[in-house]
TORROVO-223660 format. One record per residue (C-alpha): residue number from 1; residue in three letters; z, x, y. Coordinates in Angstrom, 3 decimals, m for minus. Each point is the difference from the previous one (the first is absolute). Example, Ala and Ser with C-alpha at 12.3 -4.5 7.8 and 13.67 -1.06 7.14 Angstrom:
REM residues 2
PT:pos:code:up:east:north
PT:1:Ala:7.800:12.300:m4.500;
PT:2:Ser:m0.660:1.370:3.440;
END
This chain:
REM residues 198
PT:pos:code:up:east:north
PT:1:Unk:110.814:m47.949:28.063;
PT:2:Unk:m3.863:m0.578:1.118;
PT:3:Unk:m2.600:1.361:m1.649;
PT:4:Unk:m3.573:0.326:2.005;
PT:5:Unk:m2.772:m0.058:m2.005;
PT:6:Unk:m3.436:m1.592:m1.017;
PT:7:Unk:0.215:m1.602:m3.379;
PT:8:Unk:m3.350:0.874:m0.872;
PT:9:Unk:0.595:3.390:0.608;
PT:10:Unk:0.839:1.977:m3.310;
PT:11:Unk:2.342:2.074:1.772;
PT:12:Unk:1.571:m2.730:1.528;
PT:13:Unk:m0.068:m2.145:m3.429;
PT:14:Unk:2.441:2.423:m1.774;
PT:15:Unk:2.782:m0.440:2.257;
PT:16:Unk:m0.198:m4.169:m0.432;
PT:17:Unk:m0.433:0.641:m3.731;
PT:18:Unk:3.246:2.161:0.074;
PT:19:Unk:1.915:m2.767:2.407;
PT:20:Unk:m0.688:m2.152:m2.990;
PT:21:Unk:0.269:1.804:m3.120;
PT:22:Unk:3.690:1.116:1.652;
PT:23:Unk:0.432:m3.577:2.130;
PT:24:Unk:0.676:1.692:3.157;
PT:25:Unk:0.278:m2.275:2.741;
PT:26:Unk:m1.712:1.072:3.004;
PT:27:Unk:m2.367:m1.218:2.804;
PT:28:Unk:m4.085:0.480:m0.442;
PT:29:Unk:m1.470:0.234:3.197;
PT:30:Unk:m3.810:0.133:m0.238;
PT:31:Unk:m2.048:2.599:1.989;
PT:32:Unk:m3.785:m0.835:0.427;
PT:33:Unk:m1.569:3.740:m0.116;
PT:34:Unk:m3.412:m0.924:0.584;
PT:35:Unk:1.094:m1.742:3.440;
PT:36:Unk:2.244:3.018:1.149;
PT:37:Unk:2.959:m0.959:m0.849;
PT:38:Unk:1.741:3.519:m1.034;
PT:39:Unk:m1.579:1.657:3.186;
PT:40:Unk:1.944:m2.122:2.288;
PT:41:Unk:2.772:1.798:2.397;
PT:42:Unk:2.576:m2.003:m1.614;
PT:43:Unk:m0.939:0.986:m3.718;
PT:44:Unk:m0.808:3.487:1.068;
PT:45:Unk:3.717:0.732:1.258;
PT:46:Unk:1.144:m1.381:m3.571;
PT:47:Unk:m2.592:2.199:m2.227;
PT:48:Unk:m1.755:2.168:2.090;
PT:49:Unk:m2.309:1.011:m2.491;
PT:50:Unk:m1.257:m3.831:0.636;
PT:51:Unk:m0.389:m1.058:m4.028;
PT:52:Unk:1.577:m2.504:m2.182;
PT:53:Unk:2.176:m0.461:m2.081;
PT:54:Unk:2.863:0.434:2.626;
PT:55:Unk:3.673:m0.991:m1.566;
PT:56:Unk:2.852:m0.652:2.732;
PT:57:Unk:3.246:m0.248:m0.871;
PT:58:Unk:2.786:m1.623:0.909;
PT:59:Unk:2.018:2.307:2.095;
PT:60:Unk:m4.255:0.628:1.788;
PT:61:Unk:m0.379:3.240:m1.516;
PT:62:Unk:m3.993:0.603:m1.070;
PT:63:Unk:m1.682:1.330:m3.433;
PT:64:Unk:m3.613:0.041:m0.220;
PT:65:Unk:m2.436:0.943:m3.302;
PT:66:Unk:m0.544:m2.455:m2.663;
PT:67:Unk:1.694:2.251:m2.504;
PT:68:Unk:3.048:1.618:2.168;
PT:69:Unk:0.842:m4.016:0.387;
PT:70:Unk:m0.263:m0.152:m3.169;
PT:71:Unk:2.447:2.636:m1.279;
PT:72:Unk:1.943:m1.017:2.632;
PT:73:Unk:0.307:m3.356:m1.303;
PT:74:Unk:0.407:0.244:m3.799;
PT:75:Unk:2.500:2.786:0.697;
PT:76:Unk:2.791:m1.281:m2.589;
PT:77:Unk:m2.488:m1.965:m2.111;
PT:78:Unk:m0.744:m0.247:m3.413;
PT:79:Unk:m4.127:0.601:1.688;
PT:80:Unk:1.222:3.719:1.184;
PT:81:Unk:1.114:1.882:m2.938;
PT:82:Unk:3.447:2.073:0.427;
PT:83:Unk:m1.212:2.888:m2.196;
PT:84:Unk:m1.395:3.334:2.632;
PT:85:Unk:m2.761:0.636:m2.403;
PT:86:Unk:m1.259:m3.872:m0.214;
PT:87:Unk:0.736:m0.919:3.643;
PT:88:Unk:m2.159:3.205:0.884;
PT:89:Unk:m2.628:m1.264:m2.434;
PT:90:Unk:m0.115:m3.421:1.800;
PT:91:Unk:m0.531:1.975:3.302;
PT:92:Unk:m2.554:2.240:m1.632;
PT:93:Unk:m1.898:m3.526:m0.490;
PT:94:Unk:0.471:m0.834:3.515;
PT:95:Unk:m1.509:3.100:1.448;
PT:96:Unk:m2.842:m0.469:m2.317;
PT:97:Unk:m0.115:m3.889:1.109;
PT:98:Unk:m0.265:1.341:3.549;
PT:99:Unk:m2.075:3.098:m0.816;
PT:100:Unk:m2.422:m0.626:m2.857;
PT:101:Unk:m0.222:m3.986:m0.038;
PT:102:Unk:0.565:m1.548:3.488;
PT:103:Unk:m2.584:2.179:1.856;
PT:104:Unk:m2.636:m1.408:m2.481;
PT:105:Unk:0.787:m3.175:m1.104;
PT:106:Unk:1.557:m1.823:2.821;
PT:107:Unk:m2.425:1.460:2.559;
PT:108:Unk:m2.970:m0.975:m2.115;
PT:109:Unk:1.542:m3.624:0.009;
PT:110:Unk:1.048:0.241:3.418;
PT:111:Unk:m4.237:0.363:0.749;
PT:112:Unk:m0.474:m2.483:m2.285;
PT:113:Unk:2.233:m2.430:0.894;
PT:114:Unk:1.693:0.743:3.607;
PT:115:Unk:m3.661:0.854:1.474;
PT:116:Unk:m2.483:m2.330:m2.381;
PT:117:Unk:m1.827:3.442:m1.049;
PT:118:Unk:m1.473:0.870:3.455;
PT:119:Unk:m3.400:1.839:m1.100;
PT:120:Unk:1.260:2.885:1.992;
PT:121:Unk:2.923:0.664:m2.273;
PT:122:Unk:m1.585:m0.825:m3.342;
PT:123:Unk:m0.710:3.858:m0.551;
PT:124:Unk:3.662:0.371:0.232;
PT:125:Unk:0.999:m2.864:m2.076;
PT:126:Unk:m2.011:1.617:m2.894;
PT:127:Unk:1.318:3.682:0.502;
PT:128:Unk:2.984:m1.628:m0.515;
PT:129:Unk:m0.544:m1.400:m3.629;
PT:130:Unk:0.096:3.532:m1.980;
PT:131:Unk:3.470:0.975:1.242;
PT:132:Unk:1.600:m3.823:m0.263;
PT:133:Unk:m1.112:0.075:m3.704;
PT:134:Unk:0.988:3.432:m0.815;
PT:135:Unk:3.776:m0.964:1.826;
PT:136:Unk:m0.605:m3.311:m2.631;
PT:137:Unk:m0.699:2.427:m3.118;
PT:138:Unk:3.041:2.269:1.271;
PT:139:Unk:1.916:m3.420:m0.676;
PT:140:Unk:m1.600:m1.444:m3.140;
PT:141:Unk:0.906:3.108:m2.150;
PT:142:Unk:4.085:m0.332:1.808;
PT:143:Unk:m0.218:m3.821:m0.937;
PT:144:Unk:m1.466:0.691:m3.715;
PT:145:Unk:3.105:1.634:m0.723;
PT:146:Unk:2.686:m1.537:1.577;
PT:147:Unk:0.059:m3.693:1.170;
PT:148:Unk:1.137:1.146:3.131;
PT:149:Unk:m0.993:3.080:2.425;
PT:150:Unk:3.239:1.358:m0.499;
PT:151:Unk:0.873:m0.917:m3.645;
PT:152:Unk:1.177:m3.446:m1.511;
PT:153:Unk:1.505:m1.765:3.328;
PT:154:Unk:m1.734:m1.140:3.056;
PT:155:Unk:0.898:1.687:2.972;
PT:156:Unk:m1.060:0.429:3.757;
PT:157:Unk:m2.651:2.602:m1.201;
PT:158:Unk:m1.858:m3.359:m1.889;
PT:159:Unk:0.425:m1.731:3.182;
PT:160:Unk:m1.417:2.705:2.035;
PT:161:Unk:m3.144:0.193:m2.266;
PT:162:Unk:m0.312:m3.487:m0.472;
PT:163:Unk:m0.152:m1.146:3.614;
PT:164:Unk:m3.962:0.833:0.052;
PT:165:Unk:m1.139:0.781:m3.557;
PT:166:Unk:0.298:m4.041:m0.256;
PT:167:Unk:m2.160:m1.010:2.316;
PT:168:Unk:m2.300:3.690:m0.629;
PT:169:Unk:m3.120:m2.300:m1.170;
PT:170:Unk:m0.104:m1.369:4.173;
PT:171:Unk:m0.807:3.758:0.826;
PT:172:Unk:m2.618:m0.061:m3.237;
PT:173:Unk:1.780:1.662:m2.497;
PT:174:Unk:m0.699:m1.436:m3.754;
PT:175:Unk:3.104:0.101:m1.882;
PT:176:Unk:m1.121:m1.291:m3.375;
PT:177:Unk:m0.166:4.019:m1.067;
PT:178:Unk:3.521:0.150:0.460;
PT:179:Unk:1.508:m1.779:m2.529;
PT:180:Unk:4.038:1.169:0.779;
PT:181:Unk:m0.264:m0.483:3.440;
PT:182:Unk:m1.143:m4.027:m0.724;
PT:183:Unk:2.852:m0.267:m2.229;
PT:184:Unk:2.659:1.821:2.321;
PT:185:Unk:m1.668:m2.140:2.686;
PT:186:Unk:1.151:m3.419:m2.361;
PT:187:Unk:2.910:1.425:m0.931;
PT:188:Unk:1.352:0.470:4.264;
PT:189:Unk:m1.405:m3.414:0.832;
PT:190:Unk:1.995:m1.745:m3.062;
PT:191:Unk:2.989:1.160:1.608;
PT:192:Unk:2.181:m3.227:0.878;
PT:193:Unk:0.235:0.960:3.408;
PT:194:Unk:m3.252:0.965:0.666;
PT:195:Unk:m1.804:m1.152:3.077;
PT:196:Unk:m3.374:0.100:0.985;
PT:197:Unk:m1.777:2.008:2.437;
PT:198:Unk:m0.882:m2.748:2.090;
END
């Protein structure tokens, strides 16, 4: 299979970190956003939503969304739980990833880092702060009780989350107040298959 995808992207980031936590072998075929690269004919007739990640398989089917690919993916795992109520509770994570976190967090570092903080969109990287910590405060009280967002074992929920609450300080979000998510943060990264974001 090939994945497309920018490494630095968060989005992007969880599927690699899946590939390796569950040694998938696949292809990683990297897309340079900021030169056009997903608004190009030939990517469009693949995804045209024109975003990364993109995951084709094999047989040259298409999935798109970080977290679809991700279910998708750790279908059968030990990282998807087989229990309705917990597998809905990792999903409940992902919508929040995608409704309450991303929109803040990733966008503010996507300013920050993507554009170098372009004085026209520093108003909008600071609107942005409020809602990325309250999404981070959402997840500090989760992580205070349980080592993991959905109770004691890791699963693609963690992943999910993880892919840009790690790197959350590049979009100017202090984390020292959150003293679970730093140790949830060691605790993913000790993994022995962890990899890197880049």
């Amino acid at each position: 299979m090939k994945i497309y995808g920018d490494i630095r992207s968060g989005n992007c980031y969880k599927i690699k970190l899946l590939t390796a936590l569950l040694d998938i072998p696949h292809d990683w075929v990297h897309m340079d956003i900021m030169a056009g690269a997903t608004r190009t004919a030939e990517f469009l007739a693949m995804n045209p939503n024109g975003k990364i990640p993109l995951l084709e398989l094999d047989d040259g089917r298409y999935l798109a969304e970080s977290n679809a690919i991700l279910n998708y993916l750790a279908a059968g795992s030990d990282l998807l739980p087989a229990d309705d109520y917990a597998r809905a509770q990792v999903l409940q994570w992902q919508f929040f990833e995608q409704y309450s976190h991303e929109p803040y967090v990733a966008v503010a570092r996507f300013i920050a880092k993507y554009l170098g903080m372009p004085a026209a969109r520093k108003a909008e990287f600071e609107s942005k702060q409020l809602g990325g910590h309250k999404a981070l405060a959402v997840m500090e009280q989760q992580l205070a009780r349980t080592p993991y967002l959905v109770g004691q074992r890791l699963s693609i929920a963690d992943i999910s989350l993880y892919g840009y609450t790690h790197v959350a300080h590049e979009g100017g979000f202090d984390l020292s107040g959150y003293p679970a998510i730093n140790v949830w943060l060691g605790r993913i990264a000790s993994h022995p298959k962890y990899v890197g974001m880049e």
